[in-house]
C-alpha positions in Angstrom: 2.3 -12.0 -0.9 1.7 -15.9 -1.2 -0.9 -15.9 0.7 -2.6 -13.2 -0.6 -1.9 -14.9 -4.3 -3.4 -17.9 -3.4 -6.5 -15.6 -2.5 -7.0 -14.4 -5.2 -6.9 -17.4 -7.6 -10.1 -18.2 -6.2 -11.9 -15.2 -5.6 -13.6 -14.0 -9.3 -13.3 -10.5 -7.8 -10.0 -9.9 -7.6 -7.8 -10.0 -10.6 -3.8 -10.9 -10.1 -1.4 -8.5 -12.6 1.9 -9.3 -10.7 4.2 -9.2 -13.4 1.6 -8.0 -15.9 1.3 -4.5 -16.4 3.0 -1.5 -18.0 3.4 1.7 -16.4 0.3 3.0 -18.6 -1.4 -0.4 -17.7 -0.9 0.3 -14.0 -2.4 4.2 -14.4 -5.2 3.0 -15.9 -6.2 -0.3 -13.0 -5.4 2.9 -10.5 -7.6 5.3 -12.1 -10.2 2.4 -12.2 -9.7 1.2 -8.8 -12.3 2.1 -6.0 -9.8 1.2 -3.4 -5.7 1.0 -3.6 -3.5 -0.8 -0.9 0.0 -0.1 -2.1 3.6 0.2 -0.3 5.5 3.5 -0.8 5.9 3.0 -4.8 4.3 3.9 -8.2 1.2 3.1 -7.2 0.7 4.6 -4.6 1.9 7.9 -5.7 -0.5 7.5 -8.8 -3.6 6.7 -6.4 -2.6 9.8 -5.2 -2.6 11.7 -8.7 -6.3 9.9 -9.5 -7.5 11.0 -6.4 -8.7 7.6 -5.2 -9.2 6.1 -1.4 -6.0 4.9 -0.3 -4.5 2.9 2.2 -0.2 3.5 2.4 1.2 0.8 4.0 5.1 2.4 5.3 8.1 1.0 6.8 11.3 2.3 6.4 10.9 4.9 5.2 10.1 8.7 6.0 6.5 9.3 5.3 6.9 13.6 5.9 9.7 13.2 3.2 8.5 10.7 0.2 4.5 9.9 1.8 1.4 10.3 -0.4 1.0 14.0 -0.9 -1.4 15.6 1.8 -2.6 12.4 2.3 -0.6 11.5 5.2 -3.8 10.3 7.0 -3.7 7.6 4.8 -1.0 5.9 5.8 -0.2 3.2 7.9 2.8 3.4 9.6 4.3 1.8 13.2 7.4 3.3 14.6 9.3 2.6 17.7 11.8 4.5 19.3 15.5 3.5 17.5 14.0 2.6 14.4 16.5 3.1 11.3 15.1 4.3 8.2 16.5 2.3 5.8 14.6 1.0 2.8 17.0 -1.0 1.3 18.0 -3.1 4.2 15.4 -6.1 4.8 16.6 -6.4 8.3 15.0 -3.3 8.8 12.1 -2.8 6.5 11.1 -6.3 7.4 10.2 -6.3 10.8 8.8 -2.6 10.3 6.0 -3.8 7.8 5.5 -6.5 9.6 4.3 -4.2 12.5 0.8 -3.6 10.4 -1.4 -6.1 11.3 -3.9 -7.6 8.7 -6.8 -6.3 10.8 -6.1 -3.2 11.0 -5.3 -2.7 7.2 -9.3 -4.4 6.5 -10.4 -1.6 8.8 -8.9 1.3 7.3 -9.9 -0.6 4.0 -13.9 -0.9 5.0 -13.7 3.1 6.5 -12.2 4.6 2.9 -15.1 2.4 1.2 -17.4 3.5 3.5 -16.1 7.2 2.6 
């Protein structure tokens, strides 16, 4: 996330609310947002809710059970055979997430935008 930090301090577009925002804070960027790139979490689930273009970024964890809801096209997701679905393991998770490359996250980004 450093990197991606560092991004943003110098890109006017882009506003950084790590560590910022309330629960009705975050519904309200979300509703707003013309894109959302989130991890399985709050926000993704409330893209969801608003109906936005998404991109799901998933590691450990079972996207049939917990993904976005019938949005599973959305989602970004590399599994191997053997893979352990454990989110609260870093040993795991890590590697997993680590599986989604930058480029192919700008592309799924560019073809929601595109619609």
């Amino acid at each position: 996330i450093r990197p991606l930090l560092g991004w943003a301090a110098g890109e006017p577009r882009a506003i950084d609310l790590v560590g910022e925002t309330s629960i009705a804070r975050l519904m309200a960027v979300i509703e707003r947002s013309s894109l959302v790139v989130a991890n399985d979490s709050a926000a993704l689930h409330m893209a969801v809710g608003f109906d936005r273009p998404l991109v799901a970024l998933f590691g450990p964890t079972r996207v049939e059970r917990v993904g976005p809801y019938r949005r599973e096209r959305d989602v970004i997701q590399h599994l191997r055979a053997g893979d352990r679905f454990d989110h609260k393991d870093e040993r795991v998770g890590v590697p997993m997430m680590e599986r989604i490359t930058t480029q192919e996250v700008l592309e799924a980004c560019l073809a929601r935008l595109r619609g």
